[in-house]
C-alpha positions as a printed Julia matrix, in Angstrom:
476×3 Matrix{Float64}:
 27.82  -64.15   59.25
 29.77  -61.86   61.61
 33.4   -62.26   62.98
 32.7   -63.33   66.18
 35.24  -63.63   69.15
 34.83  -64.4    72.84
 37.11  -63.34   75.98
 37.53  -63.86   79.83
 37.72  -61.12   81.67
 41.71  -60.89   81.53
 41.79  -60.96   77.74
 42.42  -64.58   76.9
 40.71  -66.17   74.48
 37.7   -68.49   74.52
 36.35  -69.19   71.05
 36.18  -67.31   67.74
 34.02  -68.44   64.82
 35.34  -69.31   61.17
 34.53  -65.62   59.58
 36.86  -63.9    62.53
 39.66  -66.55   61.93
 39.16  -66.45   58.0
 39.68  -62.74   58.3
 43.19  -62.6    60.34
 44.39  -66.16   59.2
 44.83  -68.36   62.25
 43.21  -71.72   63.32
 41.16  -72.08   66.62
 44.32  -74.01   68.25
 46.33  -70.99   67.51
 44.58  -68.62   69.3
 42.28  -70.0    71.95
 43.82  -69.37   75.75
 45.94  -66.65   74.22
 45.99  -63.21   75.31
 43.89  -60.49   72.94
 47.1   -58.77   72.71
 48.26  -60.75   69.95
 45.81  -58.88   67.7
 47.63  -55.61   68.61
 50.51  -53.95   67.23
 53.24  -53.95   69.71
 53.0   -50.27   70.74
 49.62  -50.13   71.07
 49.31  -53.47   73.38
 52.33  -51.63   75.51
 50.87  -48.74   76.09
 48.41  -47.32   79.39
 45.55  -46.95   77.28
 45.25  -50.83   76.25
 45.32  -51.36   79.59
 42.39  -49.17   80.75
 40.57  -50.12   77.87
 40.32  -54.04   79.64
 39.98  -52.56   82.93
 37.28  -50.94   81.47
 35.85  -54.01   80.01
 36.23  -56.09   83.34
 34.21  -53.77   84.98
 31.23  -54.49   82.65
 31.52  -51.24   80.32
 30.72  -51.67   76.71
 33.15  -50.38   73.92
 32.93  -49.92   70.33
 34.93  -48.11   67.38
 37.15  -48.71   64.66
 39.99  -50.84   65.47
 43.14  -51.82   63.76
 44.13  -54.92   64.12
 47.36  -57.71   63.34
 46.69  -60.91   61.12
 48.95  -63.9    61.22
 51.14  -62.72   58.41
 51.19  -59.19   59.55
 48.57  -57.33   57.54
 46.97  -54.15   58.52
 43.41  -55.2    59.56
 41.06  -52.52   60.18
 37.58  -53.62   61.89
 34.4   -51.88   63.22
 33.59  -54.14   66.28
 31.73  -53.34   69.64
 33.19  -55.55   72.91
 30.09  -56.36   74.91
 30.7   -57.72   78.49
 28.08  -60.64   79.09
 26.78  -60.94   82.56
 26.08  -63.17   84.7
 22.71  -64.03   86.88
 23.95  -61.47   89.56
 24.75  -58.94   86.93
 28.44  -59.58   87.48
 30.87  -59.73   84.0
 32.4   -63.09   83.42
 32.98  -62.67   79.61
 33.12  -60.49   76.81
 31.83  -61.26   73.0
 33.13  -59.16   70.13
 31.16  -58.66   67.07
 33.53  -57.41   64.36
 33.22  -56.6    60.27
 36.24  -55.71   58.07
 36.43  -52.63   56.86
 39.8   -52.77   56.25
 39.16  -51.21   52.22
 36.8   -48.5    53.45
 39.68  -47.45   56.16
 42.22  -47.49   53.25
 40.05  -45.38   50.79
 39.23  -43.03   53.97
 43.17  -43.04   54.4
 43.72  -42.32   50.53
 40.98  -39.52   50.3
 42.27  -38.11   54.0
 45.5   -38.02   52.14
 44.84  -37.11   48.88
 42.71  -34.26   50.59
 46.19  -33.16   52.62
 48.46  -33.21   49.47
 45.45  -30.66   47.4
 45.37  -28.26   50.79
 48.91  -28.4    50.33
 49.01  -27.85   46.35
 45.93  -25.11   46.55
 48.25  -23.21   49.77
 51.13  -22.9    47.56
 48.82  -21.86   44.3
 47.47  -19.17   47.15
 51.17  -18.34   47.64
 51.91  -17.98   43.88
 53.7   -21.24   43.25
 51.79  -22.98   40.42
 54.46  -25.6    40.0
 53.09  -27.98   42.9
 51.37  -30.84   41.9
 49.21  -33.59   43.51
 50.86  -37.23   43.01
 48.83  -39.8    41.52
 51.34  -42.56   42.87
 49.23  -45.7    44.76
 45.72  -43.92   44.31
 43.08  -45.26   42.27
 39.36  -44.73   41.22
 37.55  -41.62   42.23
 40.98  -40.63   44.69
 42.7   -40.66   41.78
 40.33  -38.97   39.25
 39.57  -35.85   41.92
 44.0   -35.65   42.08
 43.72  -35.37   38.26
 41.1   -32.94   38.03
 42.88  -30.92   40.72
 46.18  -31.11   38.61
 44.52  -30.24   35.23
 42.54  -27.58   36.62
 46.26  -26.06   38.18
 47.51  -27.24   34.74
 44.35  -24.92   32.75
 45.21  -21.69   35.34
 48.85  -22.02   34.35
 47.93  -21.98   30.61
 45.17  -18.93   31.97
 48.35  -17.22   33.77
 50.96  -17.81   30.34
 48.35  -16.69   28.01
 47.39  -13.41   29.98
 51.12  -13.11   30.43
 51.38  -12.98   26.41
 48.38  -11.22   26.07
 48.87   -8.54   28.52
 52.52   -7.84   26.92
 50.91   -7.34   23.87
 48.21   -5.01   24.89
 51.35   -3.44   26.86
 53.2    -3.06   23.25
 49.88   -1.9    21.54
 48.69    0.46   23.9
 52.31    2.01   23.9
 52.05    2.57   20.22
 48.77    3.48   20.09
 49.74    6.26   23.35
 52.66    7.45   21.17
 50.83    7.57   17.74
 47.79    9.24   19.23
 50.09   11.91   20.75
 51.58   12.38   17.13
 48.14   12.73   15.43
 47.39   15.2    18.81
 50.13   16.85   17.3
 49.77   16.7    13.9
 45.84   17.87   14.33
 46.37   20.54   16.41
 49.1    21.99   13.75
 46.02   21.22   11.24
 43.81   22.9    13.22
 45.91   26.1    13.36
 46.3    26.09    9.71
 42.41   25.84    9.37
 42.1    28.76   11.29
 43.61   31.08    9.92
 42.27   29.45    6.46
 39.08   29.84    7.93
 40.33   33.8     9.06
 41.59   34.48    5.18
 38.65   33.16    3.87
 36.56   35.41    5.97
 38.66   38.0     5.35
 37.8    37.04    1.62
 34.35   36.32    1.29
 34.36   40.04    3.33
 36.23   41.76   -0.04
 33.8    39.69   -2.3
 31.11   40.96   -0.77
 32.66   44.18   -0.76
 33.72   44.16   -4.54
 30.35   42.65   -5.28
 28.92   45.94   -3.37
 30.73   47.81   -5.72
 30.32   46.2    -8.86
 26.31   46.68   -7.64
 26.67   50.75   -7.25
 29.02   50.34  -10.71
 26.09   48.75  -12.85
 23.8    51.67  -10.95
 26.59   54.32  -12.29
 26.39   52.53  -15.75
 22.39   52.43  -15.99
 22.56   56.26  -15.01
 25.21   56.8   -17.81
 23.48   54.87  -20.21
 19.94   57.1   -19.21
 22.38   60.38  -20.0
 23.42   58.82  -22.94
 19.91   58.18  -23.97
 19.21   62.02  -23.36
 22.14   63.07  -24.93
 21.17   61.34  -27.94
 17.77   62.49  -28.07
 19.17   66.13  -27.75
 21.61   65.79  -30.77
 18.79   64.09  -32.55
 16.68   67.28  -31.9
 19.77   69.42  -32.45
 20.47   67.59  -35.82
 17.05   68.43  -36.44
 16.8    71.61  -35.89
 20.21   72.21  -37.82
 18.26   70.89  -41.07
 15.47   73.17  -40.54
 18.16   76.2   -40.08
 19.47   74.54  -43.42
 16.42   74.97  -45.11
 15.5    78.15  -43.69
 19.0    79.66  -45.28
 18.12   77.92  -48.45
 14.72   79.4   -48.45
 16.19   82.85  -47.58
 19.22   82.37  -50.39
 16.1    82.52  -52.84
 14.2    85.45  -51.1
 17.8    86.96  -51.49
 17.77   86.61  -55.26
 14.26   87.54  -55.91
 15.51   90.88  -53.69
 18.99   90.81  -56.11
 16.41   90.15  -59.05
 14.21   93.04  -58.2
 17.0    95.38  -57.36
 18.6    94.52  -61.14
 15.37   95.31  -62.32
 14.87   98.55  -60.47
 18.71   99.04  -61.94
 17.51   98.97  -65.43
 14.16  100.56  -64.6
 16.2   103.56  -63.27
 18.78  103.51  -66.36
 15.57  104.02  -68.81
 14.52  106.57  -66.53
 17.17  108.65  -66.36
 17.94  107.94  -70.52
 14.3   109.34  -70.81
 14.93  112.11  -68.7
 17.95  113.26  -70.55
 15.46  113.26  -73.6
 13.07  115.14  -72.03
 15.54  118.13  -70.83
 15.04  120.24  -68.7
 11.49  119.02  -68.12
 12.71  115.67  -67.02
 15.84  117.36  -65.1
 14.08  116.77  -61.62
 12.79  112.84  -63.0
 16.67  112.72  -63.94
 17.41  113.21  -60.19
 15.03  110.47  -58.89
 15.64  108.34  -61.16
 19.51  108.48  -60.29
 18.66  107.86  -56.57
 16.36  104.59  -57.43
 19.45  103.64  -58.88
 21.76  103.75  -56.37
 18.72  102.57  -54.15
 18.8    99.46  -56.62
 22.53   99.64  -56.14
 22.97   99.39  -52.45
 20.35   96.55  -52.53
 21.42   94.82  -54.91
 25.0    95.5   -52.56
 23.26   94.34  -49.59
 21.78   91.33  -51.19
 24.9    90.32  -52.04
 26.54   90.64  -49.14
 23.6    88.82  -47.23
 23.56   86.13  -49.44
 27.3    85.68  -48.84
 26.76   85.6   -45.34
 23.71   83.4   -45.82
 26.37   81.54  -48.18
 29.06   81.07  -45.26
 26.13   80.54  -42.91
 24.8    77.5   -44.94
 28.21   75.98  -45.05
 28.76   76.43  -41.22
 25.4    74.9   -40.58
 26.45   71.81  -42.77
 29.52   71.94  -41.1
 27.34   71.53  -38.03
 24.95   69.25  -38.92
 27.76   67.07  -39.96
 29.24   67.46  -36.47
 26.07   66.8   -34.99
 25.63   64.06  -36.74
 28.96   62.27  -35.8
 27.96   63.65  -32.71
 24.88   61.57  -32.58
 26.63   58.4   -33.83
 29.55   58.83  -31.19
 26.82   59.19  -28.72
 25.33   56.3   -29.81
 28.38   54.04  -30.36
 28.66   55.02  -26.62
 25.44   54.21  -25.51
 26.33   50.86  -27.41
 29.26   50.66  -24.97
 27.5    52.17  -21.72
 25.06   49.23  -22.31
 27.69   47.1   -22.85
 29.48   47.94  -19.64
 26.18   47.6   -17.5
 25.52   44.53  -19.17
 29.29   43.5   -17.91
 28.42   45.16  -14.79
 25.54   43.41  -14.28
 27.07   39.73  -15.41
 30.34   40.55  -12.55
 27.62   41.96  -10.26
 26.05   38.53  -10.33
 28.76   36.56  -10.55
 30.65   38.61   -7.3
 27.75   37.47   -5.47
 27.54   33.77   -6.82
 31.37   33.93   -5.56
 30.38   35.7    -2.34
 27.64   33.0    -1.34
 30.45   30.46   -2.51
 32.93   31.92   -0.32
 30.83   32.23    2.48
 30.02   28.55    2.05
 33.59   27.81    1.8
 34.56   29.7     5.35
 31.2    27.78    6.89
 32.83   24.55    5.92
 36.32   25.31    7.03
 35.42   26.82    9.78
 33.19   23.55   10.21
 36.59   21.54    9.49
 38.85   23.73   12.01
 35.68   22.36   14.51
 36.28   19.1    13.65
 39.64   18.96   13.79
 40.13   20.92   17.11
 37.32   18.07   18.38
 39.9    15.73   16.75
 42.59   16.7    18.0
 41.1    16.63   21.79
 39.93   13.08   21.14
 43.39   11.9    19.88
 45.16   13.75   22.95
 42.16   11.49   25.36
 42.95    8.24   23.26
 46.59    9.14   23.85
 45.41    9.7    27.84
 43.41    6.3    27.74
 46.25    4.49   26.03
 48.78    5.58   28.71
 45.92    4.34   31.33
 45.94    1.0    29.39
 49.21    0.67   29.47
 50.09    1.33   32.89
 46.8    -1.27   33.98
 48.53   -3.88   31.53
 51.81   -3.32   32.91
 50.35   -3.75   36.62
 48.55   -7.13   34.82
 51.89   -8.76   33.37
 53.63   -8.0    37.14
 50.44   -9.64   38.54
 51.13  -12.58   36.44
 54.99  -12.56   36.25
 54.77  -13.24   40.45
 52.92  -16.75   39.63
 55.56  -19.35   39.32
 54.7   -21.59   36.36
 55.75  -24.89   35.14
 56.78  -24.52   31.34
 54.27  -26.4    28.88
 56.54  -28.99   28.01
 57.08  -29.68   31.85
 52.88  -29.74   32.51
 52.71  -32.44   29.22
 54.75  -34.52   30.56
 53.1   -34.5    34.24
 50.29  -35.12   32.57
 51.09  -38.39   30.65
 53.71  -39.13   33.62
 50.21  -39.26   35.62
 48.55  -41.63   33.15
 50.86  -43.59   32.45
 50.81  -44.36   36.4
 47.23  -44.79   36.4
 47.34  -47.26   33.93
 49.76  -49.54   35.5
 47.71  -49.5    38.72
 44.58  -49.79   36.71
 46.56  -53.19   34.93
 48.22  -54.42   37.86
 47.68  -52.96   41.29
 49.97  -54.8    43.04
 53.08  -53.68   40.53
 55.44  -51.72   42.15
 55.23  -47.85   41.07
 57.97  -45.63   41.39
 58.17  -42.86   43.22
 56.61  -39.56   42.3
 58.0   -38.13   39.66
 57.08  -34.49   40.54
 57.17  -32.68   44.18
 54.35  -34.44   45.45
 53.47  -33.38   49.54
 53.9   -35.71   52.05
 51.27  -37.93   53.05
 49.85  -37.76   56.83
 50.61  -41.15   58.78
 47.07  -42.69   59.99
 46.24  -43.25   63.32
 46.3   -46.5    64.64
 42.85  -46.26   65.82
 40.12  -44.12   64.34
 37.36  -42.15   66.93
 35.03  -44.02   68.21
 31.55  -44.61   67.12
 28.54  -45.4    68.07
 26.95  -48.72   66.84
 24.28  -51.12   67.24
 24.36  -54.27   69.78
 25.07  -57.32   68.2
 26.57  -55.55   64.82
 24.23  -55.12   61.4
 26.02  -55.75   58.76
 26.66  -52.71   56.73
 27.09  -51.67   52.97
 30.25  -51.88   51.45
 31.71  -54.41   54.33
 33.0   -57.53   53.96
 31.3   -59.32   57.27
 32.15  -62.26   58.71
């Protein structure tokens, strides 16, 4: 089932079997007593190396590899043969057999993928270099070739959407974290001037809740003041109670000595008229009563100048009686100004007592109230240090999103409308090669790189003596 060909020594000809003629398109007649050189392309046959390689065959050394050969209409034919020099019973050459398979679809696929692999090194260098425009062409490449090209150009395709989008995104965050650096430095400002404010709020308050205090101090010692006032007043009451009291008593003593006065007054009339009969009776008697006449006269000016006296100390008593009424009436008002105010002494301590409590209700308040704003300044000077390290960070942001969009500014990028139309460009290509692969495809419609020229003939390798045949080769 192999492509089998035999040759002299020289080269010519001998036999070849139907798979080796199939395969390059001649008859026997055509090609038996000519030269192997009409196999070979033209340079190759001209060239030193053809030559050694049948000196080295005359000489009995075997030779194998992956040859490409000429057909009768002038295909490309690419085989894996081995020449084997036959000897004879003295071990000398007199002929060489070639066992061949074609591999001509393997060598193209190797060609495609060698090439396809040459225009991605290509793409990927310039990628490396910042040029994301470079694509890999599609043109004359099928199956798997063709599917790894694609991936390679939607993966550059997905990194240029990556690059555009981090492009946009990283001018935005550029934007944002400008405002944000620029409004955070205005609340910076804007808190500290709070902050200042709540300090000296915080100070006044202090400053307050100190005079509360103070007044509430005060108002303390005040309602002290006003329970000692209202004890005096007490005392003072009691005292013109007692005096009232004892200007009664005085009243009734005078009233009781106004009668003792009268009875005296009384008496001393009597004694009066006692004295008068006397001295009548006397004056009767004569001279006998003469000296009764003279006593009798003095118990009457006795009863005179008591009766005098009584009446003068019963005026006095008189005036006396009217001076202690006067008095007790003073006393009396006395005693009900003292207690209207002892009414208003306990009234004012009462007062006292209510702003007392209340001045230190409004003193705890206040002392609250300087707690909390002196809490608040805290806060807010915190604040403010926190906006002015936002503001810091922002400005950080901004710079490391500025240094991102120049990152991805440098990366040259196809625009999307360019990489859509690539894209169905590509298919479109695929599918007419996929329809008809022998329809004649334009050429690339994108900067595709240059494809490497294959060498005529492909290292050498080892195989076995007569040739096995071997998967996915047509043999012959």
């Amino acid at each position: 089932s192999q492509a089998v060909i035999e040759f002299d020594l020289s080269g010519k000809v001998l036999t070849a079997n139907e798979n080796f003629l199939k395969v390059l398109g001649y008859r026997l007649d055509e090609v038996a007593g000519r030269h192997h050189s009409m196999f070979v392309d033209k340079v190759e046959r001209e060239g030193e190396s053809y030559s050694r390689f049948w000196q080295k065959l005359g000489r009995g050394e075997y030779d194998d590899g992956q040859y490409c050969r000429i057909g009768k209409d002038g295909r490309e034919i690419w085989i894996q043969a081995s020449y084997n020099p036959i000897l004879d019973a003295v071990g000398r050459p007199y002929k060489v057999v070639k066992y061949a398979a074609d591999i001509t679809a393997t060598k193209r696929t190797q060609d495609s993928l060698r090439l396809a692999v040459h225009d991605m090194r290509n793409v990927i260098q310039a990628a490396m270099a910042k040029d994301l425009t470079a694509r890999v062409s599609l043109d004359q490449r099928e199956g798997d070739v063709a599917d790894l090209c694609r991936g390679v150009n939607d993966l550059l395709t997905s990194v240029c959407d990556i690059v555009r989008s981090v492009s946009a995104i990283s001018g935005e965050i550029n934007s944002g974290s400008g405002r944000i650096s620029h409004e955070s430095r205005e609340l910076a400002g804007r808190t500290e001037e709070q902050a200042s404010s709540l300090e000296e709020t915080a100070a006044t308050t202090e400053q307050l809740a100190a005079s509360v205090k103070q007044s509430a101090q005060r108002a303390i010692e005040a309602t002290g003041l006003g329970h000692k006032a209202r004890d005096v007043a007490d005392h003072g009451s009691i005292i013109v109670t007692q005096a009232v009291q004892a200007m009664e008593r005085i009243e009734g003593a005078s009233s009781d000595i106004s009668e003792i006065i009268t009875v005296i007054d009384n008496i001393a009339f009597q004694t009066n008229l006692l004295a008068l009969n006397a001295a009548v009776e006397a004056a009767r008697a004569g001279e006998a009563g003469k000296g009764f006449a003279v006593v009798a006269s003095e118990v009457r000016a006795l009863a005179q100048r008591s009766s005098t006296a009584a009446n003068d100390i019963k005026k006095l008593i008189d005036n006396s009686s009217r001076e202690v009424l006067d008095g007790v009436r003073l006393v009396k008002d006395t005693g009900a100004a003292l207690s209207d105010i002892l009414s208003s002494f306990q009234a004012v301590a009462s007062a006292l007592s209510d702003i007392s409590t209340a001045a230190g209700e409004q003193a705890s308040g206040i002392e609250e109230v300087a707690n909390v704003v002196a809490h608040l300044d805290d806060m807010t000077q915190r604040n403010a240090s926190m906006a002015d390290q936002s503001a810091t960070v922002a400005g950080s942001l901004q710079k490391a999103s500025e240094n991102l969009k120049a990152l991805v500014e440098a990366y040259k990028v196809p625009s999307p409308q360019a990489d859509r139309s690539a894209t169905l460009d590509y298919s479109l290509l695929a599918e007419l090669q996929r329809v008809g692969p022998q329809t004649v495809l334009p050429a690339p419609l994108h900067n595709g790189v240059s494809g490497i020229t294959a060498d005529r003939r492909a290292p050498r390798t080892s195989v076995p003596r007569p040739l096995k045949q071997a998967n996915g080769w047509e043999e012959f």
